[in-house]
C-alpha positions, 0 to 999 in steps of 0.5 A: 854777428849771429845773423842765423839765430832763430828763437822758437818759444811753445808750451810743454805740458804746462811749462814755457819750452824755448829752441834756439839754433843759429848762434852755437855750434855752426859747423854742424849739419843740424843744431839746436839749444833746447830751454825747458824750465832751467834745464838746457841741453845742447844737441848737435848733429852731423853726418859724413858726405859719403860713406865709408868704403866696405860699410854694410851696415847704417852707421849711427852713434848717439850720445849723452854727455852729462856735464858734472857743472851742470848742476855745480858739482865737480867730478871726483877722483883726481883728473877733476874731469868727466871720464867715461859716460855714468850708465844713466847716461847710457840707457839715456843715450840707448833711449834716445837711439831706439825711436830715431833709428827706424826712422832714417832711410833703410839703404843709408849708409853715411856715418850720422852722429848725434852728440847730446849735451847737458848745460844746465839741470834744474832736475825737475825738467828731465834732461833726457826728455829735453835731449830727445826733443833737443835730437829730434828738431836738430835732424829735422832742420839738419839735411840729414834724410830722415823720417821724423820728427817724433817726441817723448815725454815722461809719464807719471801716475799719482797716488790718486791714479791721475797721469802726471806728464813730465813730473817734477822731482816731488811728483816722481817720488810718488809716482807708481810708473816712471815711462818715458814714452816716443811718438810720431804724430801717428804712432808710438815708437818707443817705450822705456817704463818701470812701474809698482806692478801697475795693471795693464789697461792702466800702462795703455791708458797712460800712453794713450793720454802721453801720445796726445802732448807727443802729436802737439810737440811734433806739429811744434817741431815741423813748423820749425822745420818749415821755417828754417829746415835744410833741403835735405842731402841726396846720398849714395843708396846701398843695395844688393846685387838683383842679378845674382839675388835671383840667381841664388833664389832659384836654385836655393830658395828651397834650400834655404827654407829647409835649413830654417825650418828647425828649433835649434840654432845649431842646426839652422846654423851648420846648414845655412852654412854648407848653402853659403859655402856651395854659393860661394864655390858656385858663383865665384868665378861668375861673381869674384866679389861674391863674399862680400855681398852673400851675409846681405842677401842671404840676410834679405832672404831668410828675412823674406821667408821668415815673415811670410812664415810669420804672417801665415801663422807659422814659426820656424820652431813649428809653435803656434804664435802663443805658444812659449818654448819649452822651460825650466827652472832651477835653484841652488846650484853654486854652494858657497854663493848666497843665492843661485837660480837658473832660468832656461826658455828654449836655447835661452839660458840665464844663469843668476848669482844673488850676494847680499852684503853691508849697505855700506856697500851699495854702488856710489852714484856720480851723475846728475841725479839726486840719487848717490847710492844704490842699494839693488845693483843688476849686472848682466854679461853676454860672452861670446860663447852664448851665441857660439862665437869666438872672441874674447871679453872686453868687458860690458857695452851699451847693451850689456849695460841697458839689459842689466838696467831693464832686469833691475828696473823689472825687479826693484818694485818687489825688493824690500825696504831696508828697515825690512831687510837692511842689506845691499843686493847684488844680481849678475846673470851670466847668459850661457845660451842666447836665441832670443830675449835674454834680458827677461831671462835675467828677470825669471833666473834673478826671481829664483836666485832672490828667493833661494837667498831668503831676500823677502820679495813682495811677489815673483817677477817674470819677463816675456817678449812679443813680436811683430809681423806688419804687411799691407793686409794687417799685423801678426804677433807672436810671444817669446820670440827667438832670435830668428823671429826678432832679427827679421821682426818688426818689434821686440816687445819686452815686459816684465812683470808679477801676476798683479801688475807690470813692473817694466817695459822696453820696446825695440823696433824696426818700422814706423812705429805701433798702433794702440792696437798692436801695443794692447794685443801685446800687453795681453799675451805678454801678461798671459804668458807672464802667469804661466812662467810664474805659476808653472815654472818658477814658484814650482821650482821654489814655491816661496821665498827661503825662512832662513839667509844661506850660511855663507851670508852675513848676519845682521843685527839692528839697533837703535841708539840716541844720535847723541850718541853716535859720536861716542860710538864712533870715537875721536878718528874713528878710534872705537868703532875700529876697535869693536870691528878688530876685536869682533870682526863685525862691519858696523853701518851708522845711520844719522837717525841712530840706526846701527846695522852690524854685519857679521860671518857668524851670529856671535860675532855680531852678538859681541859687537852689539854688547861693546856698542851697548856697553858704550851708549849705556848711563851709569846708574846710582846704586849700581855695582859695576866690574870696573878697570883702575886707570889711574892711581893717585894718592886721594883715590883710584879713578875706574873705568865702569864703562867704556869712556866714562869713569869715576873716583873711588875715594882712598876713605871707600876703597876698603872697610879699613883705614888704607894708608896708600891706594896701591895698598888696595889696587893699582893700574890696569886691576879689576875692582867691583865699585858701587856707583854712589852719587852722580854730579847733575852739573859735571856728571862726576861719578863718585864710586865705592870699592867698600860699599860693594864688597858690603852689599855682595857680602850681605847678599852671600849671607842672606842667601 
């Protein structure tokens, strides 16, 4: 039946690695089974015959579908069913989009769409890495036109510094960089890496040694193709009008150069567009679809100019390539929030809240990772108004979604542990100004709103990106570009960082990917650049981290009890710790280790909290006085209450140092009796207790003072 089917079998750094295709999924324009270990994903490609009528752009989506059965669970809520993608799922599909984009051919414009399917997770085989290979060989053998194939791997580093390709999930939890590394055979086309402030020749190293599995995995991958790979399709190729570009070019050329040659957007803005305006009223009538082509021409000439600018050294803002724009760096802005910095380089302006909360409300995770919670949440929005345009919010996209992952990743290696700071941390950066590498503005404004809400960080973090301008004679970067610089660029190379070590990294580009060269010079002047903005903007605009949590923080207290006793605690349906938490209006975080962290508004009601859950785990002690309350009466005695949940019989014979004829005589339910522990069971535990011994042991004391 499955006459088609072909099986291909090789070895990934160390573990057999099976493709099949020809049996799933037939109607598509390229399809493979990746097996890696007891992960297999499913991905699928198809693209549309031709392309969409007013497209001017290449229209290419890309997909990562977690199946919750792919490691037996099912989903929560009450559909039972997958909704919308988890945001690992999202920065693994961005992952994958970033290198496979570059590649296809710049005047395409059918619709391509790649969906990713996890089947089974082993969670030591990293779906992701199999989804990229997976993606990859399905373009490849598709008749899509493309420029691949390329592969990924994810690098490790273990504590003896040995690199560790695609590590299992024991090996990850020691590893001090987690980066998922894309090539071709010749270049690096994607970087994703979070690291504990590992050293730049280190982070260089590693790719260098990541690349060498990526160029075996590629030759594996053409020799698929070779063997059942589609001729691929011819497609109808999008391009301008030359006729009326080299009309606009004489007689704007000049024009246009002018208009750019300005540091502020809005300048550069309101004059490109009095030049588009003029175009139009010029060469209307000449040219009546002349609207519809002017956003792509005129996008191809400030390309033009701006790269020649580029390579010669000089920039629109008129900075020199190592040259950073102007910055500034405030704290403590908003005075009710419990940390506040903002971030400004150039027109780039990022705003960062910081709240700290209960543990109890780190984010719950619902996906195919290990993980369930997350203690360090970052969440970055990008309004319309940012970059001057009118539409309204609808709330986060991919982007805002993979920016606030980048800060966060940037920031996680310096947070605390939760022994040294037990609470839940919060980081929105609200971008007001956008020209140019936002994402690392949400990294510097998010170091200052930490340390202005007394979050303990190990050492400050700044983020920078580089550059990149490639012709026929050699390559130009550039540091802290703006807008301008990476719309026409090559390469947005981003990196985050302390003064010791790196701590992130994220690379967009728009060729056919870097040389070790290119990637070295950007480590350098972003590591440059990043001791800078530490040294002489950050720590000058809050020298260290504040001794104190804002007042409008809650407080916390640790404590530790037996994890017997934590069922006494809690009560029978939660009935106690309700109670303390009513009565104190203290939140109560339960540990199973015994750990109990008590949040509160103010320091004594915490301090009241702490008292009732010691009350509770304490142990009566022989010879003990104790103010108790009577809770039942019966005609041999009064049982007391000295401790929540544990009282004892105070005989009729000891309630007093008299004959007493009937114990109401002496007490009755709900009084306050000081009793005397005598004697405590070692079998049942039974307290026997004595009103009569106290008032004697008090009296004595009274008389002796």
């Amino acid at each position: 039946m499955f006459e088609d089917y072909r099986k291909f079998e090789t070895t990934f750094a160390g573990c057999p690695l099976t493709i099949e295709t020809g049996k799933m999924a037939q109607l598509t324009n390229g399809h493979c089974v990746v097996r890696y270990g007891d992960t297999v994903v499913m991905s699928n490609v198809t693209a549309s015959r031709a392309p969409r009528e007013g497209i001017d752009f290449f229209p290419l989506s890309v997909d990562f579908e977690e199946k919750l059965y792919s490691v037996g669970k099912i989903p929560g809520g009450y559909t039972k069913r997958e909704g919308k993608p988890s945001e690992a799922a999202i920065l693994t599909s961005r992952m994958i989009d970033r290198p496979i984009r570059p590649l296809f051919p710049a005047d395409l414009r059918n619709d391509v769409s790649v969906v990713n399917t996890v089947l089974s997770d082993d969670q030591d085989h990293d779906p992701g890495i199999c989804a990229l290979i997976g993606t990859s060989i399905a373009i490849s053998i598709s008749d899509v036109p493309w420029n691949g194939p390329i592969a990924g791997v994810w690098l490790g580093l273990d504590e003896n510094g040995n690199y560790i390709i695609n590590p299992s999930v024991e090996e990850r939890k020691h590893s001090k960089m987690h980066v998922t590394v894309a090539g071709t055979k010749e270049k690096i086309v994607m970087i994703e890496a979070g690291a504990d402030e590992v050293p730049e020749n280190v982070m260089l190293e590693g790719l260098k040694y990541a690349h060498g599995f990526i160029k075996e995995m590629c030759e594996f991958i053409e020799s698929v193709k070779a063997e059942i790979g589609k001729e691929k399709m011819t497609y109808e190729a999008h391009d301008i009008n030359h006729e009326i570009y080299d009309k606009i070019k004489e007689a704007e050329y000049e024009n246009i150069q002018h208009a750019l040659d300005t540091d502020d957007k809005n300048v550069r803005d309101e004059r490109i567009g009095v030049i588009t305006d003029r175009i139009i009223e010029n060469m209307s009538e000449e040219y009546p679809d002349i609207s519809e082509q002017l956003e792509e021409i005129m996008y191809k000439m400030q390309k033009e100019i701006v790269r020649a600018w580029l390579y010669q050294g000089r920039r629109v803002d008129g900075r020199g390539l190592n040259e950073i724009r102007p910055l500034a760096a405030e704290v403590d802005l908003l005075p009710r929030v419990h940390g506040s910095g903002m971030f400004t380089r150039g027109q780039t302006q990022v705003l960062t809240v910081a709240t700290l909360a209960p543990l109890s409300e780190a984010q719950r995770l619902d996906g195919l990772g290990l993980e369930e919670t997350k203690r360090y949440m970052h969440q970055y929005n990008f309004p319309s108004y940012s970059v001057g345009e009118t539409r309204p919010s609808r709330g986060p996209g991919r982007r805002e979604i993979g920016h606030g992952a980048l800060a966060e990743k940037s920031l996680v290696p310096v947070l605390p542990s939760e022994d040294e700071f037990p609470y839940a941390i919060r980081c929105v950066s609200e971008v007001l100004s956008s020209n140019g590498s936002t994402s690392q503005g949400s990294v510097c404004g998010s170091t200052l709103a930490l340390m202005a809400a007394g979050v303990p960080i190990k050492a400050p973090v700044a983020g920078i990106s580089c550059g990149l301008i490639t012709t026929d004679e050699g390559f130009t970067t550039m540091v802290d570009i703006q807008g301008l610089e990476d719309f026409y660029g090559e390469m947005d190379f981003k990196v985050a960082g302390t003064k010791k070590g790196i701590t992130s990294i994220q690379v967009d580009i728009k060729n056919d990917g870097l040389s070790y060269e290119v990637i070295e010079e950007a480590l350098r002047k972003t590591r440059d650049a990043r001791y800078h903005i530490i040294d002489d903007v950050l720590l000058k605009a809050i020298p260290e981290v504040r001794d104190c949590l804002s007042e409008y923080a809650p407080k916390v207290t640790t404590m530790k009890i037996h994890p017997d006793k934590i069922r006494e605690v809690i009560g029978q349906g939660g009935k106690v710790i309700q109670g303390i938490v009513a009565d104190t209006g203290a939140k109560i975080d339960i540990e199973e280790d015994g750990t109990v962290h008590i949040f509160a508004e103010t320091q004594s009601s915490g301090d009241a909290a702490k008292k009732a859950i010691e009350a509770i785990i304490e142990e009566p002690e022989v010879g003990r006085i104790y103010k108790g309350t009577v809770k039942t009466i019966t005609a041999f005695g009064a049982f007391v209450e000295i401790l929540p949940g544990k009282d004892g019989l105070c005989h009729i014979s000891k309630l007093d140092d008299h004959r007493v004829e009937r114990v109401e005589d002496v007490c009755k339910e709900g009084d306050k009796i000081i009793v005397k522990v005598m004697d405590i069971d070692p079998k049942t535990g039974k307290i026997s207790l004595s009103r009569r011994d106290a008032m004697l042991e008090i009296e004595d004391c009274s008389n002796n003072q």
